[in-house]
ROSE-4610 file (N, C-alpha, C; in Angstrom, 1 decimal, always signed):
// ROSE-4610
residu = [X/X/X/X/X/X/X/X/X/X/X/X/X/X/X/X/X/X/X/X/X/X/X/X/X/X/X/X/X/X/X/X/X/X/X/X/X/X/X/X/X/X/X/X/X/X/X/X/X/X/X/X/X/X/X/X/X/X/X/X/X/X/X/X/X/X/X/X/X/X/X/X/X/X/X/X/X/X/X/X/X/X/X/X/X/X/X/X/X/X/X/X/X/X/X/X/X/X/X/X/X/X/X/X/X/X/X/X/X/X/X/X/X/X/X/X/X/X/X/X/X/X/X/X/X/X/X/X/X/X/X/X/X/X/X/X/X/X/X/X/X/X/X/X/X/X/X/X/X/X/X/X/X/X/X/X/X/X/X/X/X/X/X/X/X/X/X/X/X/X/X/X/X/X/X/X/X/X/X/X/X/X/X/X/X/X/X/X/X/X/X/X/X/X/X/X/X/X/X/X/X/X/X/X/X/X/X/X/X/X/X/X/X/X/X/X/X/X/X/X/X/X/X/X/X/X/X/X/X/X/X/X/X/X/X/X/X/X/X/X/X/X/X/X/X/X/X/X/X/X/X/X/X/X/X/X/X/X/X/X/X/X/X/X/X/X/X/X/X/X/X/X/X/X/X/X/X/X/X/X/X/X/X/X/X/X/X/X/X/X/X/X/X/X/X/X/X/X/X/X/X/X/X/X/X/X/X/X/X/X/X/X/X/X/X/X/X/X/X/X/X/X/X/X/X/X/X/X/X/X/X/X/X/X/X/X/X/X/X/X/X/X/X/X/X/X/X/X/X/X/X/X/X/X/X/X/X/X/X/X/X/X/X/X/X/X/X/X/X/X/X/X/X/X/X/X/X/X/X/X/X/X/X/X/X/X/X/X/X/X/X/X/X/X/X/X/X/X/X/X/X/X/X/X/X/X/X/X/X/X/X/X/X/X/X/X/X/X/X/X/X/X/X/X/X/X/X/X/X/X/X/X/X/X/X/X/X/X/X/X/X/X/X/X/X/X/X/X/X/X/X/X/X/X/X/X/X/X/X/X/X/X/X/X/X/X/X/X/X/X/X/X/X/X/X/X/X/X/X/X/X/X/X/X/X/X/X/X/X/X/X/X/X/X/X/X/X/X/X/X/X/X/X/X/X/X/X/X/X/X/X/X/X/X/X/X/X/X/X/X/X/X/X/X/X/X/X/X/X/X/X/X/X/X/X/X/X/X/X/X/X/X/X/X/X/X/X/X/X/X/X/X/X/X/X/X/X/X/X/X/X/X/X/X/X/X/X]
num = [1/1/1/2/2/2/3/3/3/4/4/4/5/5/5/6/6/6/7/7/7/8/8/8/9/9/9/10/10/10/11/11/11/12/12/12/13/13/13/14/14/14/15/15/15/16/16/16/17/17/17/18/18/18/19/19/19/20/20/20/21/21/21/22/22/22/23/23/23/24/24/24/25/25/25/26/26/26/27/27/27/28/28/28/29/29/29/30/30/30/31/31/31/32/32/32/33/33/33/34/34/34/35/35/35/36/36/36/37/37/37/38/38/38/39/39/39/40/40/40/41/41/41/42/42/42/43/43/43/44/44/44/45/45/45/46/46/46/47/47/47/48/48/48/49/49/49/50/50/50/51/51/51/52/52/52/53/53/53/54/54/54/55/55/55/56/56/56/57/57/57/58/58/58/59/59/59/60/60/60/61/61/61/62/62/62/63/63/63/64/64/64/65/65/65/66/66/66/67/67/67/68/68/68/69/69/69/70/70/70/71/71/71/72/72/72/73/73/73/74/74/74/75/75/75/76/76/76/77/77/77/78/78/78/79/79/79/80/80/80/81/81/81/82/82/82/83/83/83/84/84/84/85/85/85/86/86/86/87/87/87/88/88/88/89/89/89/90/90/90/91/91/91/92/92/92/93/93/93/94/94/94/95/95/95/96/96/96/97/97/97/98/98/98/99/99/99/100/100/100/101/101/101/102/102/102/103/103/103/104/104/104/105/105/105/106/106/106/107/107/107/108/108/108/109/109/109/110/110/110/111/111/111/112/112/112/113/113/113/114/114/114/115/115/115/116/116/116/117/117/117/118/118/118/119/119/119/120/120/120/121/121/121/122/122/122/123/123/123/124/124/124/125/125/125/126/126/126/127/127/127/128/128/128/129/129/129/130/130/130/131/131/131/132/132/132/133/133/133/134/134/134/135/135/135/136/136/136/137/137/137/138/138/138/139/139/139/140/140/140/141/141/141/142/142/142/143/143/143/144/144/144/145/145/145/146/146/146/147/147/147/148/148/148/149/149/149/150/150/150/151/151/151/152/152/152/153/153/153/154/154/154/155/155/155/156/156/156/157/157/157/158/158/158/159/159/159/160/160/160/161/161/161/162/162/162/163/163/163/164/164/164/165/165/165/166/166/166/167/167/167/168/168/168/169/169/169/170/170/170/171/171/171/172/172/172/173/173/173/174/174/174/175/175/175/176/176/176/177/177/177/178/178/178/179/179/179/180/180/180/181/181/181/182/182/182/183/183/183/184/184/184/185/185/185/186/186/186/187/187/187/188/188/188/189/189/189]
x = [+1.5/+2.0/+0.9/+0.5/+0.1/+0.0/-0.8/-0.5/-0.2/-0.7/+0.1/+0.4/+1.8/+1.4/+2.0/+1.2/+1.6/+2.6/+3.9/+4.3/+4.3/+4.2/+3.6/+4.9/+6.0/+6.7/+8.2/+9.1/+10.5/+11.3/+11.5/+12.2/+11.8/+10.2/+10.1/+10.8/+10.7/+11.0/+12.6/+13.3/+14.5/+15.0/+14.1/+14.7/+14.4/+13.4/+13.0/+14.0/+14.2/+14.6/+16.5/+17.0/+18.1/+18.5/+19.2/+19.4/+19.5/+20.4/+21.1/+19.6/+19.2/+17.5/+16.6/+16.5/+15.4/+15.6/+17.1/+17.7/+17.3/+17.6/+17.4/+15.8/+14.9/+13.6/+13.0/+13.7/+13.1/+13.4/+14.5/+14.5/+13.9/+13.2/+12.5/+11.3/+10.9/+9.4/+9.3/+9.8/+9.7/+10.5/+10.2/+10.6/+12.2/+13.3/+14.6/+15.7/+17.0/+17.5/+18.7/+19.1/+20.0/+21.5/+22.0/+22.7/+22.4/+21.1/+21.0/+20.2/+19.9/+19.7/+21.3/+22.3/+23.9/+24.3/+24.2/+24.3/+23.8/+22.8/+21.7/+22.5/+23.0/+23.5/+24.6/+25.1/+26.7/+27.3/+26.6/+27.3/+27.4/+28.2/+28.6/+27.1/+26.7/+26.2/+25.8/+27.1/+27.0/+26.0/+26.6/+25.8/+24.5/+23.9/+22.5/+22.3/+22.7/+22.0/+21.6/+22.7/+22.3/+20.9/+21.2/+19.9/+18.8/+18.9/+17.9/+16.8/+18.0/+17.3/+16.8/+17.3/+16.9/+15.8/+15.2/+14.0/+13.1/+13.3/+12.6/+12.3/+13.2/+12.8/+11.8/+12.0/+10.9/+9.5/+9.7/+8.3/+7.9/+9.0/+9.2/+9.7/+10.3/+10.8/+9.6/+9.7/+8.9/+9.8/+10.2/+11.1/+9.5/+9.8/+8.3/+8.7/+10.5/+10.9/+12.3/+12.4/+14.1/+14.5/+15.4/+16.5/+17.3/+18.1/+19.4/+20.5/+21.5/+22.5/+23.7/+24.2/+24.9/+24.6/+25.6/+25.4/+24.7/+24.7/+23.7/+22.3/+21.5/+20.1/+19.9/+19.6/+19.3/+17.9/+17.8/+16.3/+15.9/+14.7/+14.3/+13.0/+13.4/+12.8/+11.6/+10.5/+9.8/+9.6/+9.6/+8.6/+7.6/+7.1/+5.8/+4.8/+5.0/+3.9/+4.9/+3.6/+3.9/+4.2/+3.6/+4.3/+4.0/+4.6/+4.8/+4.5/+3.7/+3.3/+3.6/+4.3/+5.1/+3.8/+3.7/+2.1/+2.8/+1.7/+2.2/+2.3/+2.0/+2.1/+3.8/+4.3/+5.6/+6.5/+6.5/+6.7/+5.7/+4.5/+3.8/+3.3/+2.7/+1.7/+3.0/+3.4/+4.7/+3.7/+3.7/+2.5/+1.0/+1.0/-0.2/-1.6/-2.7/-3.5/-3.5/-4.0/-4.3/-4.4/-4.4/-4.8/-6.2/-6.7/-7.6/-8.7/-10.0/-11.0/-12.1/-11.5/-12.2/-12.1/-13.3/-13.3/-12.5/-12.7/-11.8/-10.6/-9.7/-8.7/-7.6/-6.1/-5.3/-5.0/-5.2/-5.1/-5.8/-6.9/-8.3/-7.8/-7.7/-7.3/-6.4/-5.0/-3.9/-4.2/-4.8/-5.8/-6.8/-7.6/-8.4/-7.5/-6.0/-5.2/-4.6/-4.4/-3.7/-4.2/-5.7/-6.8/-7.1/-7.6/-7.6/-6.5/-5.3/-3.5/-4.1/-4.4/-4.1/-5.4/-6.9/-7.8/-7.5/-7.2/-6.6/-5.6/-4.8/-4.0/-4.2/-5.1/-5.8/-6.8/-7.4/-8.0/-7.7/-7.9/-8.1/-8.2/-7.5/-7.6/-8.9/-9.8/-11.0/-12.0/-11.5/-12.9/-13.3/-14.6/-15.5/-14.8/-14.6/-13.9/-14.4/-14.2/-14.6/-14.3/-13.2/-12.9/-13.1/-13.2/-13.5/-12.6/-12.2/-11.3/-12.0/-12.0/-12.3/-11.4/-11.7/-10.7/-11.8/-12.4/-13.8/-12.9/-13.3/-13.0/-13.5/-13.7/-14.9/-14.1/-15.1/-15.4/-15.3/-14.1/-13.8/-15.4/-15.9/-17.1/-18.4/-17.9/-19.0/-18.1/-16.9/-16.2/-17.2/-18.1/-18.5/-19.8/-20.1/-21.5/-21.5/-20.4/-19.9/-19.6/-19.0/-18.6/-19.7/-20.2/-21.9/-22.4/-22.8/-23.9/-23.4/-21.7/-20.8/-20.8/-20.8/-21.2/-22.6/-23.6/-24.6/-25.1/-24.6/-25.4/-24.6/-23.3/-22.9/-22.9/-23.8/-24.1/-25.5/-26.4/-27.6/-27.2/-26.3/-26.3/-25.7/-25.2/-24.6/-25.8/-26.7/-27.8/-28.9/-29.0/-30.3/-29.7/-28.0/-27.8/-27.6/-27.1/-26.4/-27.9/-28.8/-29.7/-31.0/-30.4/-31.1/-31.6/-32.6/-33.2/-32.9/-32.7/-33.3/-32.1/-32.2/-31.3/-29.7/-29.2/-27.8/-27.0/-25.6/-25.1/-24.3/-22.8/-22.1/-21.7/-20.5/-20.2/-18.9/-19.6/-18.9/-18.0/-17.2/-16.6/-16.4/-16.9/-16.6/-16.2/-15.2/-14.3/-14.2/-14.1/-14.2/-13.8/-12.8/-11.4/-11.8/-12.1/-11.9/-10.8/-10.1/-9.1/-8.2/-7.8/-7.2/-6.4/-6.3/-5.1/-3.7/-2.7/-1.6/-0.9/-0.5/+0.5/+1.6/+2.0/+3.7/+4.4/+6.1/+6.3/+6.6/+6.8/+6.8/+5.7/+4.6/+3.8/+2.5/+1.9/+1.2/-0.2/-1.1/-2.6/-2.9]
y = [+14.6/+13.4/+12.6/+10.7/+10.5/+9.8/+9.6/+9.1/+7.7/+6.8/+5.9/+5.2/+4.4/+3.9/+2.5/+1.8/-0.1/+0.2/-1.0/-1.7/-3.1/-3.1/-4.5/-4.5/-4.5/-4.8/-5.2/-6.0/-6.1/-5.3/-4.3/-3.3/-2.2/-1.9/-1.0/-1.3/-3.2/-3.1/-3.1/-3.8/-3.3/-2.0/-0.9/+0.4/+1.1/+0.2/+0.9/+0.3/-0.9/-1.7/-2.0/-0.1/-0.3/+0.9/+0.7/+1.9/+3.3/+3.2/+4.4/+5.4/+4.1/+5.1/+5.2/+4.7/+4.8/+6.1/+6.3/+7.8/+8.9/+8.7/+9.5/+9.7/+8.6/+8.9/+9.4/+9.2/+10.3/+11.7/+12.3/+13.3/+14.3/+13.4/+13.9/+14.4/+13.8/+14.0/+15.5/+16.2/+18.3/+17.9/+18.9/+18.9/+19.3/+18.7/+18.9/+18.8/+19.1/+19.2/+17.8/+17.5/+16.4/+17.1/+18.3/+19.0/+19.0/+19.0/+19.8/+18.6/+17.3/+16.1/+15.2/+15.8/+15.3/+15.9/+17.2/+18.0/+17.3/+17.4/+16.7/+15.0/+14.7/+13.0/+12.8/+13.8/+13.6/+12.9/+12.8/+12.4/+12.6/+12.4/+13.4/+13.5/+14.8/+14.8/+13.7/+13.2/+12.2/+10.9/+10.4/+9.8/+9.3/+10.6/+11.0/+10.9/+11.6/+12.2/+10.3/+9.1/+8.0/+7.5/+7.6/+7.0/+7.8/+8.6/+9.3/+9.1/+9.0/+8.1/+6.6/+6.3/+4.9/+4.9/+5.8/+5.9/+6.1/+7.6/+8.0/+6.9/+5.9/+5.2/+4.3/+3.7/+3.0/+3.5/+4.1/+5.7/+5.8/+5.5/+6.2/+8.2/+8.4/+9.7/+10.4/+11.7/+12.7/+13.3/+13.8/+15.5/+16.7/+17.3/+18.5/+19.6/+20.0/+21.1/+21.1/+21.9/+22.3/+23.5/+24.3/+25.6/+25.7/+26.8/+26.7/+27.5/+26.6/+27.1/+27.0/+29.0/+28.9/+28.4/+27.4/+26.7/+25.8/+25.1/+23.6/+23.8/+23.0/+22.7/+22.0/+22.2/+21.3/+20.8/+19.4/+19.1/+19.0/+19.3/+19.4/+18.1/+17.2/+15.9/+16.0/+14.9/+14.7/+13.1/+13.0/+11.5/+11.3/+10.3/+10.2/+9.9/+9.4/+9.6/+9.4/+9.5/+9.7/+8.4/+7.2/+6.1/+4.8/+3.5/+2.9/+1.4/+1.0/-0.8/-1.7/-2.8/-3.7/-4.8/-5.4/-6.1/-7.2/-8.6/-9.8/-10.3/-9.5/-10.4/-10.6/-9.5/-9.3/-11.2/-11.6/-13.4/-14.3/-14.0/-14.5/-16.2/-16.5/-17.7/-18.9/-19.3/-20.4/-21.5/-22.6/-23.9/-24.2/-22.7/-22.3/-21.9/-21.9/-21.5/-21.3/-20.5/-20.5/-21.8/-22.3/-23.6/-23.7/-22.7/-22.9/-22.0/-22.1/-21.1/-20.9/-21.9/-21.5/-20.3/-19.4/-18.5/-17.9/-19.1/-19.1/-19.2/-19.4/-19.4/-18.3/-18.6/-17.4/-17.5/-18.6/-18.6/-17.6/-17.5/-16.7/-15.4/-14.9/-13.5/-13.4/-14.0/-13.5/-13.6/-14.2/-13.8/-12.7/-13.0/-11.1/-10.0/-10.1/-9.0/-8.7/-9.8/-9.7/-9.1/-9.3/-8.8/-7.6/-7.7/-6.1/-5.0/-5.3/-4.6/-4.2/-5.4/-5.2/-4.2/-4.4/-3.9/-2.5/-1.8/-0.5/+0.0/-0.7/-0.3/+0.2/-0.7/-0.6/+0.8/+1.2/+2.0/+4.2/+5.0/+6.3/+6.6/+7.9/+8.5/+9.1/+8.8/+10.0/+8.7/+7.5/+6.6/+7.2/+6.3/+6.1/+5.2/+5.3/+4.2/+4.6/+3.3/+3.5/+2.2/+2.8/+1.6/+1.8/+1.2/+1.4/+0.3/+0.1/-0.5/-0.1/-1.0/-1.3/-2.7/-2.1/-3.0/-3.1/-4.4/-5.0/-6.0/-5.4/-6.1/-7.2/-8.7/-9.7/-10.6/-11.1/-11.9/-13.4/-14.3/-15.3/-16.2/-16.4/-17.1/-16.6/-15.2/-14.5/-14.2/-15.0/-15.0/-15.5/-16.9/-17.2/-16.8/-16.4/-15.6/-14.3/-13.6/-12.4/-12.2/-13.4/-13.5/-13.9/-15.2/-15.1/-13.9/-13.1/-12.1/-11.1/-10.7/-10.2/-10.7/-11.9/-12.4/-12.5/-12.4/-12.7/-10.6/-10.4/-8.3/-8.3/-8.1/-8.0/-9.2/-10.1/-11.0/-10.2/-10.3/-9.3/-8.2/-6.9/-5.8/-5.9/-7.3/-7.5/-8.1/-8.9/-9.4/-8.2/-7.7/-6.6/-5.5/-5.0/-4.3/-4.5/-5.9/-6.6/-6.6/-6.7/-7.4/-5.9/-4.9/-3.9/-4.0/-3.6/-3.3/-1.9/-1.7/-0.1/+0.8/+1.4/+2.6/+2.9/+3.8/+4.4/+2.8/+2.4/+1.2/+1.2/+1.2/+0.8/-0.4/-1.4/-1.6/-1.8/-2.4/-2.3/-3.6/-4.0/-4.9/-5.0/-5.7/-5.5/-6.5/-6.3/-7.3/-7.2/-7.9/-7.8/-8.5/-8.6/-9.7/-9.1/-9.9/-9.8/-11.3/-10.8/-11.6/-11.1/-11.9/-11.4/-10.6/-9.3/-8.4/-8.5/-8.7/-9.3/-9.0/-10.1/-9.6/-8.8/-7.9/-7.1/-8.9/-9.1/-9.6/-10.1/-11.0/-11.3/-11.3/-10.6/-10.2/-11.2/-12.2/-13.3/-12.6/-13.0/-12.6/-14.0]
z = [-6.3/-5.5/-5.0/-5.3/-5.0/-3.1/-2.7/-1.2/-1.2/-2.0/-1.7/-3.2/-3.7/-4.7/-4.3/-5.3/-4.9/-5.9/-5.6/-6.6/-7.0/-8.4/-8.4/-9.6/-9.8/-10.4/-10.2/-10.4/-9.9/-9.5/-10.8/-10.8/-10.4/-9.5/-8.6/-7.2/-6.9/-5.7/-5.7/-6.5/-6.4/-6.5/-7.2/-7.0/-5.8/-5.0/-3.7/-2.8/-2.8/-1.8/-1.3/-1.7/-1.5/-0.7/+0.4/+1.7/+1.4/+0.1/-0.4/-1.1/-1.7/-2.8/-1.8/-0.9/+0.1/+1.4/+1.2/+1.8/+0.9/+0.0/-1.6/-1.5/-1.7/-1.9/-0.8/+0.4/+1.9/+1.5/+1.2/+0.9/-0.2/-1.2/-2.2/-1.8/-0.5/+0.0/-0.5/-0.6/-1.0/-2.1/-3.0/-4.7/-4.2/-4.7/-4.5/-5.6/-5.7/-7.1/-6.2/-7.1/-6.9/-6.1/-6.6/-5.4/-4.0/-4.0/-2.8/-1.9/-2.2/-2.0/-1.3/-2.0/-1.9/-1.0/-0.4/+0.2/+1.7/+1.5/+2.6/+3.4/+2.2/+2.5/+2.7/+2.3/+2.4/+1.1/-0.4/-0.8/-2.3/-3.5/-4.6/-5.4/-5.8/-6.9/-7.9/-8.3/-9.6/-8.8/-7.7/-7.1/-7.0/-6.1/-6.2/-7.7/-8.5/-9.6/-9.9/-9.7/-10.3/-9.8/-8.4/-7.9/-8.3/-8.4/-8.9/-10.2/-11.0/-12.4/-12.5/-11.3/-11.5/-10.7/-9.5/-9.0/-10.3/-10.8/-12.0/-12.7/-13.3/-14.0/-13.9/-12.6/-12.2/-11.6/-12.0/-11.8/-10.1/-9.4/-8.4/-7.8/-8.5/-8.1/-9.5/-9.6/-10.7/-11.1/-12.5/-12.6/-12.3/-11.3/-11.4/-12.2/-12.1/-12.6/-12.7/-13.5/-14.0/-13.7/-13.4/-13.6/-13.8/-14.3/-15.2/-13.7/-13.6/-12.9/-13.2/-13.7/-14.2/-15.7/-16.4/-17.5/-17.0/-16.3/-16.2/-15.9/-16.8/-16.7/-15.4/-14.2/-13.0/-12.6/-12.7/-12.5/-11.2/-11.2/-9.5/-9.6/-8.3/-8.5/-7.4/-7.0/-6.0/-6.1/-4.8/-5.0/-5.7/-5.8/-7.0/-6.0/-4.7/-3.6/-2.1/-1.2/+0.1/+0.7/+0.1/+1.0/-0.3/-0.1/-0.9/-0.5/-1.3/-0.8/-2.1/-1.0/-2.2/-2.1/-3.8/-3.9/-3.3/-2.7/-2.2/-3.8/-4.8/-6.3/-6.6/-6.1/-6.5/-6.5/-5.5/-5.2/-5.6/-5.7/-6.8/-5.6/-6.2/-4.9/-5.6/-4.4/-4.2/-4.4/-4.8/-4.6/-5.1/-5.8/-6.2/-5.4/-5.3/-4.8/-3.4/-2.2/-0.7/-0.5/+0.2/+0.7/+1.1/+1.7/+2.5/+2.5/+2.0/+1.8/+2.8/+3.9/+4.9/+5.8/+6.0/+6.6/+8.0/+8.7/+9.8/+10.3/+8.5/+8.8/+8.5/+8.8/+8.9/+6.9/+5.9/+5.0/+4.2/+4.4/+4.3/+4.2/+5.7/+5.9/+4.9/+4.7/+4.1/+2.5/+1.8/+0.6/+1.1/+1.7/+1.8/+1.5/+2.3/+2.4/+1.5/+0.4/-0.8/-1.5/-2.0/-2.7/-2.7/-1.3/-0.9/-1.5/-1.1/-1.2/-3.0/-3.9/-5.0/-5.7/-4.9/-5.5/-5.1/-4.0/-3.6/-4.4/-5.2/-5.7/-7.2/-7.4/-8.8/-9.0/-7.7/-7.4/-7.8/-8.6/-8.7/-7.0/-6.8/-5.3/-5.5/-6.4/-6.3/-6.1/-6.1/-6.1/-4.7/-4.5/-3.1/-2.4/-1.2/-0.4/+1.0/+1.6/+3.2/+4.1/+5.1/+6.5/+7.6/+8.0/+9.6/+10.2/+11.1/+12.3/+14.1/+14.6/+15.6/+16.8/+17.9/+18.6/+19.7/+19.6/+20.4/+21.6/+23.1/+24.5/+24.3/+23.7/+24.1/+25.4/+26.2/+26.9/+26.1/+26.3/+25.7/+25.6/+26.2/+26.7/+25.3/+25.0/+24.0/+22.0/+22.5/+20.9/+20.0/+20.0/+18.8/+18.9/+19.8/+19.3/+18.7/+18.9/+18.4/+16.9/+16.7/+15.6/+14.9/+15.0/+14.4/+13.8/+14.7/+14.5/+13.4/+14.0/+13.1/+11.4/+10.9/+10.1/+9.0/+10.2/+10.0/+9.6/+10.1/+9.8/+8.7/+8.6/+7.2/+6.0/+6.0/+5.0/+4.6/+5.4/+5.2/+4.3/+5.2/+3.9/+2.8/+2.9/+1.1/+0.2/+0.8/+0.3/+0.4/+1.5/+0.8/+0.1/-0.2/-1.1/-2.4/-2.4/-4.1/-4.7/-4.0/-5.6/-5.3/-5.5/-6.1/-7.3/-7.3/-9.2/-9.6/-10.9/-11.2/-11.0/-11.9/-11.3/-11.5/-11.3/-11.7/-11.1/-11.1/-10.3/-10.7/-9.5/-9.4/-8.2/-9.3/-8.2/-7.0/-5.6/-4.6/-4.2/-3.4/-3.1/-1.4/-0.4/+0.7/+1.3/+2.3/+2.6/+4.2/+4.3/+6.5/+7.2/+8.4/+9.0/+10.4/+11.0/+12.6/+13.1/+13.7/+14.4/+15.2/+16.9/+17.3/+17.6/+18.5/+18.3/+18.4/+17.6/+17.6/+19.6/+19.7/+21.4/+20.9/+22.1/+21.7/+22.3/+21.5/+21.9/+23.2/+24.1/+25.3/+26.3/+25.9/+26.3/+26.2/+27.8/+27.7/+27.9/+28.2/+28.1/+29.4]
């Protein structure tokens, strides 16, 4: 089972994106047989068994294994991973391009996040990877100097790292969004 898989296709998100398969696909989380899935939900065999195929098909659900009950061959199903992200490709850019390639803006970020969503996705669970997240107190007075310097250290390690000479190389892609922490609703500052 993978931990997470994108879907970048129609027919994944409509096989995810319906109450009944998304009850169905919670309960797969442990290898399960479509009886005992119906059981769980309250509802027929035949049922499940459909959603079931239609998960499978869209290479959501797995068969891991089969047993014979009684006469019938019963397949025993799993999720194909632990959690699921729908790509921003799936709607595809409405108007064509971001608007806006300025750094500062919310345009910006939501292409980084796109990018990001899709290069992760693209990604083997055995690559190299690495995040970090932080939630910085600034003093309104010290925002743009923060952000400066923040800018300025990681332009440096991409410049004294990118132009190595010599040697084994792969490469890296680094991406980095600081912007305020969303409010809970109602909630003023």
């Amino acid at each position: 089972m993978q931990d997470t898989l994108l879907l970048d296709r129609i027919d994944q998100a409509n096989a995810l994106l319906q109450p009944a398969r998304l009850d169905v696909l919670r309960q797969l989380a442990e290898p399960r047989s479509c009886p005992q899935v119906a059981a769980a939900l309250g509802l027929t065999t035949s049922r499940v068994h459909y959603h079931v195929k239609v998960l499978e098909k869209a290479g959501l659900v797995e068969r891991v294994a089969e047993r014979r009950v009684r006469a019938v061959v019963e397949g025993v199903y799993q999720a194909a991973a632990r959690s699921y992200w729908l790509s921003a490709g799936l709607v595809g850019r409405l108007g064509g391009a971001r608007a806006s390639r300025e750094v500062a803006s919310h345009e910006y970020l939501f292409g980084l996040a796109e990018e990001l969503q899709a290069d992760l996705g693209s990604l083997a669970e055995a690559d190299a990877t690495f995040g970090i997240t932080a939630e910085i107190d600034l003093p309104t007075d010290r925002r743009a100097e923060f952000l400066a310097e923040a800018q300025a250290a990681l332009t440096a390690l991409a410049e004294r790292y990118g132009a190595a000479p010599g040697g084994a190389r792969a490469a890296y892609r680094l991406r980095a969004a600081c912007y305020p922490v969303p409010r809970p609703e109602g909630v003023t500052r």
